[in-house]
C-alpha positions as CSV (number, residue, x, y, z in Angstrom):
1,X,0.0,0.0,0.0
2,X,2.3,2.8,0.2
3,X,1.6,6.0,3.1
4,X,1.1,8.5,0.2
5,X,4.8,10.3,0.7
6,X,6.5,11.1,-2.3
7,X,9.5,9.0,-3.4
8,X,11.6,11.8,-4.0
9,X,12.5,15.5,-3.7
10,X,12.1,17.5,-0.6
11,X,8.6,18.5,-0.2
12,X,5.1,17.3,0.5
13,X,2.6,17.9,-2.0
14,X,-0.5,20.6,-0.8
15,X,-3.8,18.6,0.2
16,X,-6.8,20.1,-2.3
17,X,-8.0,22.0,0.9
18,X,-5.0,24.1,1.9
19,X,-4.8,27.3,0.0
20,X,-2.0,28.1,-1.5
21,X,0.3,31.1,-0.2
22,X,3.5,32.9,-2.3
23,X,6.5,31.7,-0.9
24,X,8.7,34.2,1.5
25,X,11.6,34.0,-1.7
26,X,9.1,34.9,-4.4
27,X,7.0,37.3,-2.2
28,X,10.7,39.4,-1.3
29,X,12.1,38.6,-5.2
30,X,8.6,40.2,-6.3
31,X,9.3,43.3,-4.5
32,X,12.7,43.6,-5.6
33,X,11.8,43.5,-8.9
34,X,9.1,45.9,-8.6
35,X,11.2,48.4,-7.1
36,X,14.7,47.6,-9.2
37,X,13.6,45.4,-12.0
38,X,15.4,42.7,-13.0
39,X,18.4,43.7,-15.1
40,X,22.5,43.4,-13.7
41,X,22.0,46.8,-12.3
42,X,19.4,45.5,-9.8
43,X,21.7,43.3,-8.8
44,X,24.7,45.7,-7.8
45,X,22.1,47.9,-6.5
46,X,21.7,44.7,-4.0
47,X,24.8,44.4,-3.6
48,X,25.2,47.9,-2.1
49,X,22.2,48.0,0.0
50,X,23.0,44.8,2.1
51,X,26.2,43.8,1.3
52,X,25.5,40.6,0.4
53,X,27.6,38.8,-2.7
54,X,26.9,38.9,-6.2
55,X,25.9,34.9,-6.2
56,X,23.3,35.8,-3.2
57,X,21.5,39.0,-4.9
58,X,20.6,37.0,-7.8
59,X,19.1,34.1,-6.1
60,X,17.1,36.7,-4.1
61,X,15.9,37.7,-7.6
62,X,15.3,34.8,-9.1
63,X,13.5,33.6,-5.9
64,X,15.2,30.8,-5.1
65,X,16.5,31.8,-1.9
66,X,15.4,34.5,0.2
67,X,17.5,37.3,2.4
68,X,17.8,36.1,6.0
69,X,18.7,37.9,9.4
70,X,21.3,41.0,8.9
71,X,20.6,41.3,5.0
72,X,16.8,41.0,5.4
73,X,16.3,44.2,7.9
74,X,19.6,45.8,5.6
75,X,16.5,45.3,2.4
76,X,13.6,46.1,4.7
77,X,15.4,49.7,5.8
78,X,15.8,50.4,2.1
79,X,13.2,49.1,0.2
80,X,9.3,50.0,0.8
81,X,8.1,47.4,-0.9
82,X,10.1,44.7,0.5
83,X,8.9,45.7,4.2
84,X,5.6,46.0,3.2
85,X,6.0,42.2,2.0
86,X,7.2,40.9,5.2
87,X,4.6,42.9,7.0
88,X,1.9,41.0,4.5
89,X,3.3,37.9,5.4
90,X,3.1,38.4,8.6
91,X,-0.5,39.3,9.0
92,X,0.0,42.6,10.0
93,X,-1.5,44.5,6.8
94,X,-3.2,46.7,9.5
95,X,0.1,48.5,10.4
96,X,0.5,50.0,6.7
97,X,-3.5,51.5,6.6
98,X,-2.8,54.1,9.1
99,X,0.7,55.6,8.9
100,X,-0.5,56.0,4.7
101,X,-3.5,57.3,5.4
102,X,-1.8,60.1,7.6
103,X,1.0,60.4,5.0
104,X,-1.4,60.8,1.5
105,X,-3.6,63.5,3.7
106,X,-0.5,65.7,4.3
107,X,0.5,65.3,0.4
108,X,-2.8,66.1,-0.3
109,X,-2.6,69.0,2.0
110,X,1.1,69.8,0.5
111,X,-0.6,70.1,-3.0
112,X,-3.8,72.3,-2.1
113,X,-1.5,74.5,-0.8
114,X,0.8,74.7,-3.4
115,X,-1.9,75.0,-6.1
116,X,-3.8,77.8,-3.9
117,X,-0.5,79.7,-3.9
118,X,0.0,79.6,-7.3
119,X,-3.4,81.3,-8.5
């Protein structure tokens, strides 16, 4: 009979009921792209920010590995949309509403006054 484990490779298949959730290395190589795209530039750009190797930045944007420890608070201090990605994944979408909110009201603010001023 068999106990329905796979043979080989490292992971267990999803049951039908579980939904499925992005990976941590996709959801951080997502934002990275967004914000740097893709190209050898993004890569030195990584580089810089977190001082992590060559090697390293492009599995982090290829997804196949994500930034841990040092290098992952050295990306979330730099990058908005990769904080904002951790902060998804961990549940905790309520923490961006507010602080935005606040922040688009005062640029809203910022441009009545400066269209006001120049009539």
């Amino acid at each position: 009979m068999g106990n329905g484990f796979p043979k080989k490779g490292n992971t267990l298949p999803l049951s039908a009921t579980e939904p499925q959730k992005m990976a941590y290395e996709a959801m951080v190589a997502e934002a990275v792209r967004l914000e740097l795209g893709g190209s050898h530039q993004a890569i030195k750009t990584l580089m810089r920010r977190t001082g992590a190797s060559s090697r390293t930045a492009k599995n982090w944007l290829a997804g196949s590995t994500g930034p841990s420890g040092a290098h992952l608070v050295q990306l979330m201090r730099s990058s908005d949309l990769v904080f904002e990605a951790v902060l998804k994944m961990a549940g905790r979408e309520r923490v961006l509403t507010s602080p935005r909110l606040a922040e688009a009201r005062q640029l809203v603010r910022r441009v009545e006054v400066l269209l006001g001023s120049s009539n």
